[in-house]
C-alpha positions as CSV (number, residue, x, y, z in Angstrom):
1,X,18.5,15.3,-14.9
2,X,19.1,11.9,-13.3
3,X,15.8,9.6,-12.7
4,X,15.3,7.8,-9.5
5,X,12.7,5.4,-9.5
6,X,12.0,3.3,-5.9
7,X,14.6,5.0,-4.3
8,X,15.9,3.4,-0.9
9,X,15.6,6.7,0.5
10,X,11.7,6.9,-0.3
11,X,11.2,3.1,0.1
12,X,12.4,3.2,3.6
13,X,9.6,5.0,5.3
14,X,9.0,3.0,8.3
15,X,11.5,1.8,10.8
16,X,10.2,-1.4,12.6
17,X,10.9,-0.6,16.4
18,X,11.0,-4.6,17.5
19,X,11.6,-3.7,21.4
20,X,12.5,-6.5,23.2
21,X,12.6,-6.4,27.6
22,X,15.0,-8.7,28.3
23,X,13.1,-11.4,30.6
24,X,9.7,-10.6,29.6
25,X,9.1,-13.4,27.3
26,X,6.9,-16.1,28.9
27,X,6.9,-19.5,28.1
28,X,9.4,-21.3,25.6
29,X,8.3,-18.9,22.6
30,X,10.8,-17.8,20.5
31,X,11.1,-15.4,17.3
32,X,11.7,-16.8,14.2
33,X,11.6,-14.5,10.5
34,X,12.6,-15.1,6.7
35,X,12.3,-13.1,3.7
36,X,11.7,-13.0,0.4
37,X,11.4,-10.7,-2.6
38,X,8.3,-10.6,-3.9
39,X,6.0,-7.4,-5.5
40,X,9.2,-5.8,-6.5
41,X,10.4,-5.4,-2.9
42,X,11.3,-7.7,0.3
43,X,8.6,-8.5,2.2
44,X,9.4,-10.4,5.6
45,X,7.2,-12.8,7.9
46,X,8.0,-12.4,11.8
47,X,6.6,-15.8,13.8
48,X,6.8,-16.2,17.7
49,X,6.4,-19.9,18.3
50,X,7.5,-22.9,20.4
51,X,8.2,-24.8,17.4
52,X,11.6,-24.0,14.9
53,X,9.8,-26.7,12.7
54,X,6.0,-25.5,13.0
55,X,7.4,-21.4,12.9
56,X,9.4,-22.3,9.5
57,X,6.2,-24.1,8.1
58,X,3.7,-21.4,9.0
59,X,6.1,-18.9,7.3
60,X,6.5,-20.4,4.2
61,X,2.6,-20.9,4.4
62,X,2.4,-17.0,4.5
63,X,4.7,-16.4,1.5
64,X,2.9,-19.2,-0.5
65,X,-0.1,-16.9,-0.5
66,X,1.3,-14.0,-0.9
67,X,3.3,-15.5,-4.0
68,X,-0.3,-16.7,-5.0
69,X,-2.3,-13.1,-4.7
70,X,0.7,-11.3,-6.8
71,X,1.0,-14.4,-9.6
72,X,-3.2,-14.0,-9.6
73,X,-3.7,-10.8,-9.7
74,X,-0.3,-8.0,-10.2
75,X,-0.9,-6.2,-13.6
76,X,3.3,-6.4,-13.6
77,X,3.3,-10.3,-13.4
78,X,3.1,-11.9,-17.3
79,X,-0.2,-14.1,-16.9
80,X,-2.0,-12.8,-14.2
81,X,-5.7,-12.0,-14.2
82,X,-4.9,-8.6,-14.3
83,X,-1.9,-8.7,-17.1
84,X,-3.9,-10.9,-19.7
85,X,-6.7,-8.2,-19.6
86,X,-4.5,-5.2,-20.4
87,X,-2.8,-7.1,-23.1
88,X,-5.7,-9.0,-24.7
89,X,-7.6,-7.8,-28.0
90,X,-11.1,-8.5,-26.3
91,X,-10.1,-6.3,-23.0
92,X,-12.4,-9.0,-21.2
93,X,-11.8,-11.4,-18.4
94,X,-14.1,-13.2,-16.2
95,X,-13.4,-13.1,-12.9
96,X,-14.3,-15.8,-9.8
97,X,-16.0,-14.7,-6.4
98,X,-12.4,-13.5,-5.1
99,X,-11.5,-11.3,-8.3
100,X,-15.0,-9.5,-7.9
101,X,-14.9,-9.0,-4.0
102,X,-11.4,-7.1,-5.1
103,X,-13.3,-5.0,-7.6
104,X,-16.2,-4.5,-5.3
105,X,-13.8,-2.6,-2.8
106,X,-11.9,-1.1,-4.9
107,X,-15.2,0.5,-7.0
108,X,-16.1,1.7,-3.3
109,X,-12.9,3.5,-2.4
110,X,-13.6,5.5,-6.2
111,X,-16.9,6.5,-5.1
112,X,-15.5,7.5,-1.6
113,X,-12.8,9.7,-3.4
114,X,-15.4,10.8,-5.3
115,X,-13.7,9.3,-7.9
116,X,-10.1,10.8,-7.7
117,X,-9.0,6.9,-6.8
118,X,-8.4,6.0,-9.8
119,X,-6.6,2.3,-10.5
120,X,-6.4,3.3,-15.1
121,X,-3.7,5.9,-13.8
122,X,-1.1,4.5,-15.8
123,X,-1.0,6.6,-18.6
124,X,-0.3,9.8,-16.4
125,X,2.5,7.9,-14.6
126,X,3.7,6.9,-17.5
127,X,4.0,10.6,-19.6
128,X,6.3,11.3,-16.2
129,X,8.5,8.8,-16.7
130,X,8.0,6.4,-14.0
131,X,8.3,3.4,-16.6
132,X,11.2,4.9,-18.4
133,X,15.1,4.1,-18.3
134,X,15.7,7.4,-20.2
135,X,17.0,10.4,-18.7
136,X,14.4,13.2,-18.8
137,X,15.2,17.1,-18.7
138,X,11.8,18.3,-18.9
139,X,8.4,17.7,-17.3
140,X,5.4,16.4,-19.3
141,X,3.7,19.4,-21.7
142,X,0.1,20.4,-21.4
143,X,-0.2,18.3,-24.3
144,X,1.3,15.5,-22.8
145,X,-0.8,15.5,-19.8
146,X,-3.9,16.1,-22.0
147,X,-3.3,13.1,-24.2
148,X,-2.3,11.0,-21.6
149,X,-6.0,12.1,-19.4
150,X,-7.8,10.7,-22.5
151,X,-6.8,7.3,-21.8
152,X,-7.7,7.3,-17.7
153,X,-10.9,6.4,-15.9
154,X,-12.1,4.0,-13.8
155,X,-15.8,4.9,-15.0
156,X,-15.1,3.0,-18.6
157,X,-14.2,-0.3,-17.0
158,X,-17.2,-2.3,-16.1
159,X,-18.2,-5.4,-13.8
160,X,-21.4,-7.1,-15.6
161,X,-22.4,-10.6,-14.8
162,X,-18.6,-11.4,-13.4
163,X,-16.7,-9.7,-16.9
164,X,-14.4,-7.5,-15.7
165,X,-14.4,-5.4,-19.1
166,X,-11.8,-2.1,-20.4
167,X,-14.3,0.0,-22.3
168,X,-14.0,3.1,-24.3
169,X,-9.9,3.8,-24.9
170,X,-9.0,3.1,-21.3
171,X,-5.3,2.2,-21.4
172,X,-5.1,-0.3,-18.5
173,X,-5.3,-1.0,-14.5
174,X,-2.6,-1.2,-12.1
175,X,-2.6,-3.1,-9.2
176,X,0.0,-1.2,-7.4
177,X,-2.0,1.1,-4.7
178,X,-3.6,-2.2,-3.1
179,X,-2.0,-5.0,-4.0
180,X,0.5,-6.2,-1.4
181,X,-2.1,-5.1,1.4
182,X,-4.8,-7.4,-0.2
183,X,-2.2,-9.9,0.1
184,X,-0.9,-10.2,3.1
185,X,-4.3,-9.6,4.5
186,X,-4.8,-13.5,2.4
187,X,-1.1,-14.5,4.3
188,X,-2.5,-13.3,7.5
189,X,-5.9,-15.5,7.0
190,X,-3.7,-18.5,5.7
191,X,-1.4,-18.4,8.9
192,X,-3.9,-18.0,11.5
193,X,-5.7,-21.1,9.8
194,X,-2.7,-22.9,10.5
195,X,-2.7,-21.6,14.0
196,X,-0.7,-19.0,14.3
197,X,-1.3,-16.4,17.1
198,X,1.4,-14.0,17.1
199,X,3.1,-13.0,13.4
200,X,4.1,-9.3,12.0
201,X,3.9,-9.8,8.4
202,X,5.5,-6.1,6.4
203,X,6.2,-4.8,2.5
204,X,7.2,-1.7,4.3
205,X,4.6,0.8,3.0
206,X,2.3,-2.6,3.9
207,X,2.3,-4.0,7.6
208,X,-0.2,-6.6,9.0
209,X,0.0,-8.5,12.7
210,X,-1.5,-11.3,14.1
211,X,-2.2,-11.2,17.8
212,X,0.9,-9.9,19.8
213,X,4.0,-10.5,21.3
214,X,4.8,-12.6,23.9
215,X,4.1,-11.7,27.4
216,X,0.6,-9.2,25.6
217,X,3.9,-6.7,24.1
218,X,1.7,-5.3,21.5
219,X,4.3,-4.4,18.0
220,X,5.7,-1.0,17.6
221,X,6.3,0.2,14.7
222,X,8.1,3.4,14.2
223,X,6.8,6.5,11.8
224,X,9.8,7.9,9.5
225,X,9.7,11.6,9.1
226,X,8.7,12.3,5.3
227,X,11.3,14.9,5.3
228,X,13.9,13.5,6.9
229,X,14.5,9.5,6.9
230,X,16.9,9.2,9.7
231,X,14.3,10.8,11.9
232,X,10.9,9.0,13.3
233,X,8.0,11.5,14.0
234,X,6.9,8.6,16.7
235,X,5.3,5.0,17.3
236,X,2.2,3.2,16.9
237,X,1.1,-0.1,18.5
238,X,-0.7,-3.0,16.4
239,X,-2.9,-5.7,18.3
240,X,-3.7,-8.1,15.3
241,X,-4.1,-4.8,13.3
242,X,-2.9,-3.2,9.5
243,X,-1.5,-0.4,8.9
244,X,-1.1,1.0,5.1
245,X,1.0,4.4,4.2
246,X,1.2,6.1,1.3
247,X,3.8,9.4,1.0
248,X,5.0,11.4,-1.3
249,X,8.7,10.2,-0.9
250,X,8.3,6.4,-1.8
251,X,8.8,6.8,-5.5
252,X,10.2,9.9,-7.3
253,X,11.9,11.0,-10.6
254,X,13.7,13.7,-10.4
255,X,13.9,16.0,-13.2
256,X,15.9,19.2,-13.5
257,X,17.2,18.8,-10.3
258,X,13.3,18.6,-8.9
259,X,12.1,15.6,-7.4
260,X,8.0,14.5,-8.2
261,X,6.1,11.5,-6.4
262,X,4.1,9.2,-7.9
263,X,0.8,9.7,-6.7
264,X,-0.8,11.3,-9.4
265,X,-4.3,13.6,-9.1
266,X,-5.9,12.7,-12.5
267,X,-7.7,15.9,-12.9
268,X,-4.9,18.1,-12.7
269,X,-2.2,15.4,-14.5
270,X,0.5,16.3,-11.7
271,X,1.2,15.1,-8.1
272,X,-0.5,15.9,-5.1
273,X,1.2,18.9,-3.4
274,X,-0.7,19.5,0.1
275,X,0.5,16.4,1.5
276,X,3.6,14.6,2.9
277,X,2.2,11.2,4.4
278,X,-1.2,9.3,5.0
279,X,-1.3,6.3,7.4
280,X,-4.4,4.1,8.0
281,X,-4.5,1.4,10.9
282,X,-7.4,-1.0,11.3
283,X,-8.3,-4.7,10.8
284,X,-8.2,-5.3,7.2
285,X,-5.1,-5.2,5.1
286,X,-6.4,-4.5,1.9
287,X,-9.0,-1.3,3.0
288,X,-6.3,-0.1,4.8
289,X,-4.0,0.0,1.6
290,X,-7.1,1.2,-0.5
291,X,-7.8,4.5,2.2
292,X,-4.2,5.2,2.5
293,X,-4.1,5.8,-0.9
294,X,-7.4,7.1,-1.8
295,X,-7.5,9.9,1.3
296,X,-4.2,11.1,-0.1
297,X,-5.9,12.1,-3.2
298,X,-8.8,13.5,-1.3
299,X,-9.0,17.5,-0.5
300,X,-8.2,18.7,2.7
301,X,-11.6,19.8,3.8
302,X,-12.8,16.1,2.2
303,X,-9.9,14.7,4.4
304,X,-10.7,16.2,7.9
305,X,-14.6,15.5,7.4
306,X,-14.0,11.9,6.6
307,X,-11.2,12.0,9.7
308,X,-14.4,13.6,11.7
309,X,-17.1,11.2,10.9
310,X,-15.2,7.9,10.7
311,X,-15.4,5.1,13.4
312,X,-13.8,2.3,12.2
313,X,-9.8,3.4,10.5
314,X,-7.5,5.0,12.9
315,X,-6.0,8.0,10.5
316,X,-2.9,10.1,10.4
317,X,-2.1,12.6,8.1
318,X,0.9,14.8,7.5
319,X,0.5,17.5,5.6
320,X,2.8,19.4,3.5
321,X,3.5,21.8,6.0
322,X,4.2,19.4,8.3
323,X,1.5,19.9,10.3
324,X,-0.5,16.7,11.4
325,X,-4.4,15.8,11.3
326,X,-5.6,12.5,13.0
327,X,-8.6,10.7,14.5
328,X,-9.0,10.5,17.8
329,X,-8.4,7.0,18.3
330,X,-4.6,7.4,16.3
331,X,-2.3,7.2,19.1
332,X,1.2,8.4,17.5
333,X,3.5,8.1,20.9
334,X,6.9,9.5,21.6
335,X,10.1,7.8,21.7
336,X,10.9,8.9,25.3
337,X,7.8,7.1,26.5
């Protein structure tokens, strides 16, 4: 009966494990962090630096850009990019050389889901009740989910000579599956232009590093079990790296007593059962937070084969029985190590 939406419990997937040997820290470097509240959650900026003055500077340079990416671009933010096109009569926008790299990956994660990534999902999340402050004792009808189908897919919006363009009755785009990745992978750049060399930038389901820590200790950053968030299923280590995650327990409603995720398969109108988590490392923020995403609405056999056959993402996946498939190069280490 009672609706949670964003719950702490589901939000809180990671556990940062900042592990600091005492006396290992060369140099006169010292840790310095701030946060801020930005994409609907608190995103905080770690800096190693010499300088109190230059580490509060480069910080703030960080959240600058992210503040920039989700003012730009998040389809939640009144007069974004993003926001203007849902809401306008002409369902047109132009968009500059940054706007149509964005839409350039994101049409290539749709392809590479064989088009189950799908950013006109709204409609689906919305016959759920994921937008709704009203109490709901009953899951969506056949009806419901049929209706709601009719106004999804990624095929009627269309990139021609730089219009971004909603075609056919397509509802909308959301920018929530990529968003905060794409921008801290911009805070990363931004800070590294400034001349930052070791920084651990996180949204929590988002996480992005520059360099290491002091003395070559690379981050560690703890994996929550899906099932049970006091518990961590182990660690992985970032050199300069991203890591995206996308689980079934971030954000629920619960109806009837039964809790449902969010992440929708747009054929079916209901959430993906077979699996619990999917976590991406590799260099690039915003492909990381595309994949996470995208292979968690992949089938399993589609899943493994793409595990198989990549080089470049370091994959884990956790699947609903709680059994784990990863790449070989995913190195999920134990806490007694």
């Amino acid at each position: 009966m009672m609706k949670i939406k964003n719950s702490k419990a589901g939000i809180v997937f990671i556990t940062i494990l900042l592990f600091f040997l005492c006396g290992c820290f060369s140099g006169k470097m010292k840790r310095y962090e701030d946060e801020k509240f930005l994409f609907g959650t608190y995103i905080k900026i770690i800096v190693y630096s010499t300088s109190k003055k230059e580490a509060k500077k480069n910080i703030e340079i960080g959240f600058q850009e992210i503040e920039r990416v989700e003012n730009k671009f998040n389809s939640k933010v009144s007069g974004s990019i993003i926001e203007s096109l849902n809401t306008s009569k002409k369902r047109e926008i132009l968009l500059d050389p940054e706007g149509l790299y964005m839409f350039k990956k994101i049409d290539d994660i749709y392809k590479l889901t064989k088009y189950k990534y799908d950013i006109t999902i709204n409609p689906l999340l919305e016959v759920w009740g994921f937008f709704s402050s009203k109490e709901s004792e009953n899951i969506p009808t056949t009806l419901e989910i049929e209706a709601a189908k009719e106004l999804v897919g990624f095929e009627k919006v269309s990139v021609k000579n730089g219009l971004l363009k909603l075609n056919g009755n397509v509802k909308e785009l959301d920018t929530g599956s990529f968003l905060k990745g794409y921008a801290l992978e911009m805070a990363k750049k931004k800070m590294i232009e400034a001349g930052v060399t070791k920084a651990f930038l996180t949204s929590v389901s988002s996480i992005t590093t520059i360099g290491v820590k002091p003395s070559d200790v690379p981050w560690k950053v703890g994996i929550q079990n899906p099932n049970i968030s006091k518990e961590i299923l182990g660690y992985v280590t970032l050199d300069g790296e991203s890591m995206g995650i996308s689980g079934d327990y971030q954000t629920l409603v619960e109806i009837n007593g039964k809790k449902y995720h969010h992440i929708i398969d747009k054929n079916t109108g209901y959430p993906i059962l077979d699996k619990k988590m999917v976590v991406i490392v590799g260099d690039d923020g915003f492909m990381v937070d595309l994949l996470s995403t995208g292979l968690f609405l992949m089938g399993k056999e589609e899943v493994e084969s793409y595990i198989k056959d990549n080089k470049k993402f370091k994959i884990l996946v956790v699947w609903k029985n709680m059994s784990i498939s990863k790449s070989k190069n995913f190195e999920l280490n134990s806490l007694k190590n």
